[in-house]
C-alpha positions in Angstrom: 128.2 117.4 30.0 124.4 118.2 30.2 122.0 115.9 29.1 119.5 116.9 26.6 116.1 116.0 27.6 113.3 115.1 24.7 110.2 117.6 25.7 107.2 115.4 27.5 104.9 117.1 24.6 105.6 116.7 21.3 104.4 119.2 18.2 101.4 117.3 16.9 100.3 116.7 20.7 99.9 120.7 21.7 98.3 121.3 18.1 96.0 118.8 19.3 95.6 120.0 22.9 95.4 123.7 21.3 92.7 122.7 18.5 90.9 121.1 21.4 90.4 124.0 23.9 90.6 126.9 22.0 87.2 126.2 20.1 86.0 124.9 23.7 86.4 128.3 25.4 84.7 130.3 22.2 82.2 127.5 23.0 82.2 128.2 26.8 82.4 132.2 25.9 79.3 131.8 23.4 77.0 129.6 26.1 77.7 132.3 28.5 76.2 135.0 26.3 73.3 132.7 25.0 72.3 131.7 29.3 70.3 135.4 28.5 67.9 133.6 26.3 65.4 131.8 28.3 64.4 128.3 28.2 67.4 127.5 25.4 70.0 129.4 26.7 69.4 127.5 30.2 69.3 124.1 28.7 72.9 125.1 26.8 74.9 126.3 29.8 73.7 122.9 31.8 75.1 121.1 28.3 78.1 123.4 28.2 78.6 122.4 32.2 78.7 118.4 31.3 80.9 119.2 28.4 83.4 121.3 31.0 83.0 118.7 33.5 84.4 116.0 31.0 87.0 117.2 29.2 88.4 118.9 32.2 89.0 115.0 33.7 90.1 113.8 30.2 92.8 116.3 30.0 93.8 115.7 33.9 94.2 112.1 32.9 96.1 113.0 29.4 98.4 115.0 31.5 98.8 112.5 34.6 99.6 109.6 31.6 102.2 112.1 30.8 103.7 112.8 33.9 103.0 116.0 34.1 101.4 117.9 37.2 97.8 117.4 36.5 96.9 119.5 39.8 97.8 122.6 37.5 95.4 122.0 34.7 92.3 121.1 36.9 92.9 123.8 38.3 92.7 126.1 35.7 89.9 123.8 34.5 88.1 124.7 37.4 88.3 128.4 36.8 87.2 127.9 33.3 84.3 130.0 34.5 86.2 133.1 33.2 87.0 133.5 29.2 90.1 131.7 28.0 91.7 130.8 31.2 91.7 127.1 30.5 93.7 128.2 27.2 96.4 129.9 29.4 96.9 127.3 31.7 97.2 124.5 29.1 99.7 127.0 27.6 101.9 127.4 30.5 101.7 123.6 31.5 103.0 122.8 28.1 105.5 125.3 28.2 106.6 124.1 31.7 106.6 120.9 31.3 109.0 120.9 28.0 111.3 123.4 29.7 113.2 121.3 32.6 114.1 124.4 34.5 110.5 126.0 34.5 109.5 122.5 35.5 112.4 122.2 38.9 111.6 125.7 39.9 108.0 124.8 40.1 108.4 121.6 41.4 110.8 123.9 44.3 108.1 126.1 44.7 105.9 123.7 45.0 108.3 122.1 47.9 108.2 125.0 50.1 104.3 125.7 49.7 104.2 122.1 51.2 106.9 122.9 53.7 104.8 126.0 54.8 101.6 124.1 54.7 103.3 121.8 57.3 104.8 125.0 59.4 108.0 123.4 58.7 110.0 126.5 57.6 111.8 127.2 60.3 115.7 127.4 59.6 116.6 125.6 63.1 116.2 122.3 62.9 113.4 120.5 65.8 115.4 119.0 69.0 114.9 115.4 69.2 112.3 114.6 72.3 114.2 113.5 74.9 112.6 111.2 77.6 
C-alpha cells in the first residue's frame, strides 16, 4: 500500500509566498520602466536591486528550512531580471515539491546532470587499476 505524503507547502504558506512575489515583480516590472527618468529612476532601480538581492536569500533560506531544492529558486531569482520569471519558478517549485513524483524525476534528472558533469555516463563499468 502506498503511503500518502502530507505536501512540504501548505495552503496559507503559497498564498503567502504568492502575495509576496507577485506584487515584487509588478514592483521589479515598474522600476524597470521608471530607470528612464533620470536622477529618480536611477536611485529606484539601485533600491529595487537591494530589495531583489534580499528577498531572493530569504526565500532560498525559507525553501532550504523546508527541504526543498533552494538551487531552483535562486536560480530563477537570479534571472529575475526578466518580467515574472521569479513568479514562475516559485510556481513550479511549489508544485514540485508537493507532488513526490515531479519531485523523484527531478531529483533523477538532477542525478544524471551530475553523473555527466563527472563524465561518468558511460554504461561499462571502469576496470579496477591493477598494479
Amino acid at each position: 500500500m502506498e503511503e500518502k505524503q502530507s505536501p512540504k507547502f501548505s495552503l496559507v504558506e503559497i498564498i503567502i509566498i504568492m502575495l509576496i512575489v507577485v506584487p515584487l515583480d509588478i514592483l521589479e516590472l515598474t522600476t524597470d520602466l521608471i530607470v528612464a527618468i533620470p536622477v529618480i529612476g536611477l536611485i529606484i532601480f539601485i533600491l529595487m536591486r537591494f530589495v531583489d538581492l534580499i528577498t531572493s536569500f530569504l526565500f532560498w533560506i525559507w525553501f532550504k528550512m523546508k527541504g526543498v531544492g533552494g538551487t531552483r529558486v535562486l536560480i530563477g531569482n537570479l534571472l529575475g531580471a526578466i518580467p515574472f520569471v521569479r513568479t514562475i519558478t516559485m510556481t513550479a517549485t511549489i508544485i514540485a515539491a508537493n507532488n513526490p513524483k515531479i519531485e523523484q524525476a527531478a531529483e533523477a534528472a538532477q542525478g544524471l546532470t551530475g553523473e555527466a558533469a563527472k563524465g561518468n555516463l558511460s554504461p561499462i563499468p571502469a576496470a579496477a587499476p591493477t598494479e
